[in-house]
N, C-alpha and C positions, 0 to 999 in steps of 0.2 A: 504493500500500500504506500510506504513511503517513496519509493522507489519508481513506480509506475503511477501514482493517482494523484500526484503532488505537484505543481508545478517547479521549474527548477531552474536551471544556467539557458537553455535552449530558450525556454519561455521569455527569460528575460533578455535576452541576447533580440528576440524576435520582436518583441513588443517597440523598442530601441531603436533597431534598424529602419521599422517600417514607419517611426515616428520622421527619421531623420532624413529620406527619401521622401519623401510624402506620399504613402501610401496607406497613411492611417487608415484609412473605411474599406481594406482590404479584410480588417480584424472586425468587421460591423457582419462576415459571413461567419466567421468561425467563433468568437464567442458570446456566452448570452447578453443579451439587449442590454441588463443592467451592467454589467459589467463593462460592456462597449461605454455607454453612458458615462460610467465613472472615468475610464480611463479619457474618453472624451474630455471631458470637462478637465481634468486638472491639466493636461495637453493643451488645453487653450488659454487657461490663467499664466502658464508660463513654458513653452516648446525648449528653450534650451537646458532649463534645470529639468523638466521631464525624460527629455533624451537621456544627460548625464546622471540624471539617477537610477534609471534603469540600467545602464550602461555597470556603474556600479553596480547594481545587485547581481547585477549576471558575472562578476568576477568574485563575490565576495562569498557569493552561499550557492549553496544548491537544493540546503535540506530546510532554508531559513524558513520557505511559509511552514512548514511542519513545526519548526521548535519556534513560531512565534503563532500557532495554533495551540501548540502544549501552554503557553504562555497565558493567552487569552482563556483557556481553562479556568486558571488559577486566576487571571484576574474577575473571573465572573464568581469567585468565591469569594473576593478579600473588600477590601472600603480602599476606593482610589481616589487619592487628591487630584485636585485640579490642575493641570500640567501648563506651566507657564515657561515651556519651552519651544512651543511651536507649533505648526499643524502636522498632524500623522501623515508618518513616509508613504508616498506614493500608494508602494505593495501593499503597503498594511493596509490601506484603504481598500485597493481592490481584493483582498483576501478578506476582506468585512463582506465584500459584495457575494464572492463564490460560496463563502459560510452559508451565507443565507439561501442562495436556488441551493447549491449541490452538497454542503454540505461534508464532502468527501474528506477535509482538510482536517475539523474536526472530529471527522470520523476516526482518521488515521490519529489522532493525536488522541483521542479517547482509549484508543486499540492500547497503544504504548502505553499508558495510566493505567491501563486497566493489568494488559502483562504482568507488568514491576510487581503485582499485589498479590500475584500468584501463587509463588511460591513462601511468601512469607505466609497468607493465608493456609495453605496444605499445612504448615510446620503446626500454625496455632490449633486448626481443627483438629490434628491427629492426635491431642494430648486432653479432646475430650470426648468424655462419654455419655450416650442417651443418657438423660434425665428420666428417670424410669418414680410414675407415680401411682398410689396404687387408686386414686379417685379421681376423678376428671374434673375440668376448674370452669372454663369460659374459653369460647372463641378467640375474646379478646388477649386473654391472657396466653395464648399460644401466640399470639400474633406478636405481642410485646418479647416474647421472648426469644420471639424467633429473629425481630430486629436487633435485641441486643446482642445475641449471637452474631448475626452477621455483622454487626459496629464494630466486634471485638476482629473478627477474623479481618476485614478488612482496612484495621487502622484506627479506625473512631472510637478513640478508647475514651475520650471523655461521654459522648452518645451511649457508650456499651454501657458506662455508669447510671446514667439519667435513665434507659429502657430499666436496667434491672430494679431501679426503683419503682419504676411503673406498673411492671410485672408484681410486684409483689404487693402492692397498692390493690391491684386487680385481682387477686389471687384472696386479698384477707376480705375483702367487699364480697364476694363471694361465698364466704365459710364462715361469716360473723351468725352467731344467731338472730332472727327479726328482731328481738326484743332491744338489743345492744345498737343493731344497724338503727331502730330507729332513733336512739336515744344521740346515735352518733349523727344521725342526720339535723338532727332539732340543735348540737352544740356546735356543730361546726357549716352551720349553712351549707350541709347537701358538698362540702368542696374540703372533704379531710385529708391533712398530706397524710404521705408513710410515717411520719414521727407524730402525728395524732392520733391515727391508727393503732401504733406499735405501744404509744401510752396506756389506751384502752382495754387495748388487749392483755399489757402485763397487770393492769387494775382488778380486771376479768377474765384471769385467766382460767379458773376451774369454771367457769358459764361457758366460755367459749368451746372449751372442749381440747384446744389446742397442745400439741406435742410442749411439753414443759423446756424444750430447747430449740425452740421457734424463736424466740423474742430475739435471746443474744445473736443470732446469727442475722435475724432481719434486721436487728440496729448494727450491723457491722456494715449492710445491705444500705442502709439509710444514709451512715458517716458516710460511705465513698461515694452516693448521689450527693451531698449538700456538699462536698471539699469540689466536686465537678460543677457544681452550679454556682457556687460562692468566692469559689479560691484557685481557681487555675484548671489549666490541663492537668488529665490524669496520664499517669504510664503506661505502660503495657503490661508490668507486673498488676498494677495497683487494678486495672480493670481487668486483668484475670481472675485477679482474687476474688473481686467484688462479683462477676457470673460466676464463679464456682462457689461463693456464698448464697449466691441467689438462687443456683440451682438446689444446694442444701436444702433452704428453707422452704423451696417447693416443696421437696420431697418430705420435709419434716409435717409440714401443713395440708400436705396431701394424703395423708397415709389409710385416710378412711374417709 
């Protein structure tokens, strides 16, 4: 994909030439409209920097819209200041244009993100094991868990902390008795966190029913969600810990 889907030294060597010949509307058959368009217009604000900037791109890169594809990934993730350096180079402009019909640019650069995450993913998965419970919970709560799973394998280790607080949020909502659920509905306006919950429950806990070593392990479950919401990234260790505490307390809270 990088190789063959990408444009590269030819592209720019082409766009260049035909600028400096005057053949420009030779490129109105071969590429799409918008993109003709773009390159149009900035060819007319100023033909000799146009020329010599393609001129350099076609010596300087080959792989460049790809790693400044990977680039723009990562800027559609992050807070970007307002650039008081000047207007966007040429290329970059029309590789905004390509992203948008074809998409291929970003595709290829998504491809290469997504590789890198491979095999560190295989390493994390292989070192767990089905959560095995012996009573079934909610929809929901397979769903929450099955995101923090995948937060952890693929990086999002502070995410992988915030799901396993969810997960278990959803998990004791479930297995409270009515009498407790309502009582917790009427003191906490219908919106209890895990550390409202987890208070309740150690208050109540011969009503609830609950395994006698639930609580400590969902408040271990709870500190590694609030240090991920309140005080920083979490590690890789810290949100291992935290789904292999969360999966315990599944299994402790699930057992009937």
């Amino acid at each position: 994909m990088t190789s063959e889907g990408a444009p590269g030294k030819e592209f720019c060597e082409a766009i260049a030439e035909l600028a400096r010949t005057g053949r420009f509307a030779q490129l109105r058959d071969v590429l799409p409209a918008i993109v003709y368009d773009e390159l149009w217009d900035r060819y007319q604000q100023n033909p000799e920097v146009f020329i010599a900037g393609w001129q350099t791109m076609a010596q300087e890169m080959r792989q460049g819209f790809i790693q400044h594809a990977r680039q723009r990934l990562t800027m559609l993730t992050r807070l970007r200041q307002v650039s008081n350096t000047g207007s966007t180079p040429a290329w970059q402009a029309i590789q905004l244009a390509l992203d948008a019909q074809q998409n291929d640019l970003l595709r290829a650069a998504l491809a290469l993100e997504l590789l890198q995450l491979v095999e560190p993913a295989v390493l994390r998965a292989a070192h767990l094991r089905e959560c095995v419970v012996a009573a079934p919970c909610s929809a929901e709560a397979d769903s929450y868990l099955d995101e923090a799973t995948r937060c952890y394998f693929f990086g999002l280790f502070t995410a992988c902390a915030v799901m396993c607080r969810s997960v278990l949020e959803e998990a004791i909502k479930q297995k409270l008795p009515a009498v407790l659920t309502k009582l917790i509905r009427a003191r906490y306006r219908n919106a209890p966190t895990l550390g409202n919950l987890l208070h309740e429950v150690n208050n109540n806990l011969q009503l609830t029913g609950f395994d006698g070593g639930f609580p400590r392990v969902a408040n271990l479950v709870n500190d590694a969600g609030k240090k991920a919401v309140h005080h920083g990234l979490l590690s890789e260790d810290e949100a291992r810990v935290c789904l292999q505490n969360a999966r315990e307390a599944l299994q402790l809270l699930l057992r009937s």
